[in-house]
RODRENMAR-27106 format. One record per residue: x, y, z of N, C-alpha, C in turn. Coordinates in steps of 0.05 Angstrom, whole numbers, plus 5000, padded with zeros to 4 digits. Layout:
BEGIN
XYZXYZXYZ
...
***
This chain:
BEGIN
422263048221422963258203420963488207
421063678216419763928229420464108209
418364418199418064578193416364788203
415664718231413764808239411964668245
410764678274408564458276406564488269
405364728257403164818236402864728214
404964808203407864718168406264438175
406964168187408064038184405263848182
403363978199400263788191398763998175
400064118161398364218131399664088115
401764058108402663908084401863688070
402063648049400663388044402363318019
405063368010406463297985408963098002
410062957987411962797992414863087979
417063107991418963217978421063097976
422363197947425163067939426963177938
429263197957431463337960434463267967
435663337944438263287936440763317958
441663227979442863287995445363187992
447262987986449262997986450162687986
452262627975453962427978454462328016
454262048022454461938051457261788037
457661728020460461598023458361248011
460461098001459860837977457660847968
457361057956454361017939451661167946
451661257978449661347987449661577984
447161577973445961907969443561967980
443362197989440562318010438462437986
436462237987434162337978430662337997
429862597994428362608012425262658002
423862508010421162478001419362688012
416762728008415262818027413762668044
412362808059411062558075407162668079
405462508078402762608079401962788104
401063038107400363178120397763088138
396362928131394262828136393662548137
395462418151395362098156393061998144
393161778131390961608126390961418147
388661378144387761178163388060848162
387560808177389160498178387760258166
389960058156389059948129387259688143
384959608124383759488149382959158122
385159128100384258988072386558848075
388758718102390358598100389158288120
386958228126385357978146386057818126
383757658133382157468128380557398109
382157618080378957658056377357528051
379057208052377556998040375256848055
374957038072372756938089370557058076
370257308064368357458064366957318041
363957398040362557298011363157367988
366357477987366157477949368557247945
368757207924370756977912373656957935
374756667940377056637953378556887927
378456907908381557007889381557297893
379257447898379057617903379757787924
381758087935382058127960379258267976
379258248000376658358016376858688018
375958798006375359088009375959278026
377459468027378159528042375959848053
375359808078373359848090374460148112
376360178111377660368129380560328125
380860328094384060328079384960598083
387860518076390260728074388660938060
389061168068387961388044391761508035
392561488010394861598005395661918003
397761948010399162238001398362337971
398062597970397662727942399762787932
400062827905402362917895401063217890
403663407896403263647890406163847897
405264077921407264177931409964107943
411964227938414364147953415164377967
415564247995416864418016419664268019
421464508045424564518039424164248065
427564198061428163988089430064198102
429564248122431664358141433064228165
431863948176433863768197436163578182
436963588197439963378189438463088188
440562898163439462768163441462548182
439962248191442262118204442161938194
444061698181443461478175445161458143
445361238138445361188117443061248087
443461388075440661428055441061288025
439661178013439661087990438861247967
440061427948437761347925434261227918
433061407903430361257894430461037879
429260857881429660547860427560367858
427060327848424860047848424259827873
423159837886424559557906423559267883
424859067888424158827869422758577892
423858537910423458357936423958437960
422358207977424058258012424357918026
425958028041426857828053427257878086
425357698101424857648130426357358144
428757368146429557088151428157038174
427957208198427457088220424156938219
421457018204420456908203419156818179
421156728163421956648131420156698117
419956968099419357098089420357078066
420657088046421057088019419457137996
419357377989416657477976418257777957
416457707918416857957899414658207916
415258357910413758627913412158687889
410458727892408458887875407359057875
406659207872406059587868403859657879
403659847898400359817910399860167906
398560217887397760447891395060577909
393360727895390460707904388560717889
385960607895383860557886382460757880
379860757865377160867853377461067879
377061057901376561027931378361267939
380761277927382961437943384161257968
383360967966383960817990386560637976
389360647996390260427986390160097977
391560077956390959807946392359557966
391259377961393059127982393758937957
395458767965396258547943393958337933
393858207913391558167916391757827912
394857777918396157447924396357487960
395057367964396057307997398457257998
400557097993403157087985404957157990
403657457969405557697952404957857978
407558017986407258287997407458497974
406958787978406158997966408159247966
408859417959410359677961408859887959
407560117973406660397969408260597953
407560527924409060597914408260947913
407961037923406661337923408261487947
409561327965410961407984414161337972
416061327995419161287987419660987987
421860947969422260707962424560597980
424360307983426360268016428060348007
429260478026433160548023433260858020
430960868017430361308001430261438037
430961668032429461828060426361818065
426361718083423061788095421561488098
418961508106418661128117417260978093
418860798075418660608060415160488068
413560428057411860238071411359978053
411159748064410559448049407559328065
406159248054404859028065403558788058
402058738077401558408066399658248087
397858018075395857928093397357798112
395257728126396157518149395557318151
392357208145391256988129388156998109
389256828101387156828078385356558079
382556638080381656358080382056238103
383056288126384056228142387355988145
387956098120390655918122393056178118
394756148131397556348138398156488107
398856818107398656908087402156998095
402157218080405957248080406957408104
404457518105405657598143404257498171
404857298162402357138185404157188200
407157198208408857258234410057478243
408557658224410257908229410458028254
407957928274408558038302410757888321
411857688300413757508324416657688322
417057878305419458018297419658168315
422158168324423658308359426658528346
426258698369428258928360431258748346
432258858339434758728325434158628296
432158528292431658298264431658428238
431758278221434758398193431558318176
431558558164429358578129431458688110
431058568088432658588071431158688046
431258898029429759007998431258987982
432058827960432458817931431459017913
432759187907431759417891432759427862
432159567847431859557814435459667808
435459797830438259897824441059757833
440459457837442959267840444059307870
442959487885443559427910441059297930
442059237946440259107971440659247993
438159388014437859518021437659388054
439759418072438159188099438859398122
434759298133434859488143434359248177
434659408198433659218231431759408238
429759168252427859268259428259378292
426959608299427559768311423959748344
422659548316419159658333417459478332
415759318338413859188332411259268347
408959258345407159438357404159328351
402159298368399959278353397359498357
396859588339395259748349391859688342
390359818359387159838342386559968323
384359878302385059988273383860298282
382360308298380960628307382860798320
385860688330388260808338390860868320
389860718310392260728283394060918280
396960908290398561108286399861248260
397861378254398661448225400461668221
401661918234403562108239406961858240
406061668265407961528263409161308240
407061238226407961088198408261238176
406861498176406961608145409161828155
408462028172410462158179413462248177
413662448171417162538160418762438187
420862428175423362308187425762378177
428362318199429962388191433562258173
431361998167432661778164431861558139
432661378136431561138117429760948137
427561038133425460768141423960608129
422360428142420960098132418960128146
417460118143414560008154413659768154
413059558163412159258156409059288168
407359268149404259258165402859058152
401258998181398958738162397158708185
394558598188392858528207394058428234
392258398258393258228288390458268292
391058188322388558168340387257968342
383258098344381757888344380757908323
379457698310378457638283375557708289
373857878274372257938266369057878254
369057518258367557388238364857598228
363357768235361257838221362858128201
364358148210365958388192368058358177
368858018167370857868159372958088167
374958108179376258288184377858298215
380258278210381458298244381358568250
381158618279381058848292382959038297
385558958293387459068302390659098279
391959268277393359248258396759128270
398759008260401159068267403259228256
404659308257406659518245409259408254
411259328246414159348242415559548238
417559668247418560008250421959868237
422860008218425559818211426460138206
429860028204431360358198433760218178
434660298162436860298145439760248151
440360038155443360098170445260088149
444959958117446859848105446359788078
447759738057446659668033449559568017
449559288005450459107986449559107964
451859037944450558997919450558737911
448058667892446358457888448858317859
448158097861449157917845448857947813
446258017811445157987786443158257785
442958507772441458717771439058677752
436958717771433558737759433658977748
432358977730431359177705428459307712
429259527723426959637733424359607713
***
């Protein structure tokens, strides 16, 4: 989503814009996106290694820094894809490497750094960014292990182009999106234009730690990212109450 390639790394507001009916339900809503990538989240390891309490998450040391709320600029590219409505997400679902996990709200900290979940478990929603199914890249995350025992995304790097994530959202539909990317990067490489970054479509982000493990810095070295896109959306059985 381009306004200028000047425009486009000054910005720093998410925008919301009313574009039109897609046909059963879908409507184009468009977020903004951070002008200024945060940096890569580095509080999704191994917390429970570190010296403060197993219940506690490990600090995040070179976390997400989030988007500001403020200015809104126009959208001028077409959008492609199916687009959802804004909504709550409630769950996700990873059949391929069985995933089954509520969402919980990750804003940001004292810090300006994003929050991580603070159940190894539980994956998380950025809730400061778009919500899955909305225009622009959804983001979720979640550890990998804790304590050294498998956390909710201990397999996220085994996920291969094609594979089906599914979001339960507040608004009775389910949002399924295929993944498109799997990737690992170094947390000092961290593609942050490419995860926070405007787009022209409904995206997912799936992130959580890889690599090598860190023992004096409890902390893995490397992050993974999941790249998912929107193909479709059903409605849910039973509607959650935002």
């Amino acid at each position: 989503m381009r306004h200028g390639t000047s425009t486009w790394r000054r910005h720093t507001a998410w925008v919301a814009v009313l574009v039109g009916l897609l046909g059963a339900g879908l409507v184009v809503v468009a977020f903004a996106r951070p002008s200024s990538p945060p940096p890569a989240p580095s509080a999704l390891g191994d917390g429970g290694q570190s010296s403060r309490r197993a219940s506690q998450p490990h600090p995040p040391t070179a976390a997400i820094r989030g988007p500001a709320a403020g200015r809104r600029a126009g959208v001028k590219d077409l959008v492609t894809g199916p687009v959802l409505p804004a909504a709550r997400p409630v769950s996700v679902s990873i059949p391929r490497i069985h995933v089954a996990s509520r969402l919980v709200r990750l804003g940001l900290d004292a810090h300006g750094a994003m929050q991580v979940p603070a159940d190894p478990a539980t994956a998380g929603w950025y809730r400061l960014g778009p919500t899955p199914g909305a225009l622009g890249p959804a983001v979720i995350a979640g550890h990998v292990t804790w304590n050294r025992v498998p956390a909710v995304f201990f397999r996220l790097a085994e996920l291969r182009r094609g594979d089906v994530v599914t979001v339960s959202r507040g608004d009775g539909r389910v949002a399924v999106f295929t993944v498109t990317q799997v990737t690992r990067y170094a947390k000092s490489a961290f593609p942050t234009h490419a995860v926070f970054g405007g787009i022209d479509h409904a995206g997912l982000r799936l992130i959580t730690c890889g690599g090598a493990y860190d023992e004096s810095s409890h902390r893995y070295r490397d992050n993974v990212v999941a790249f998912a896109t929107l193909v479709s959306a059903h409605a849910t059985r039973h509607r959650d109450v935002p």
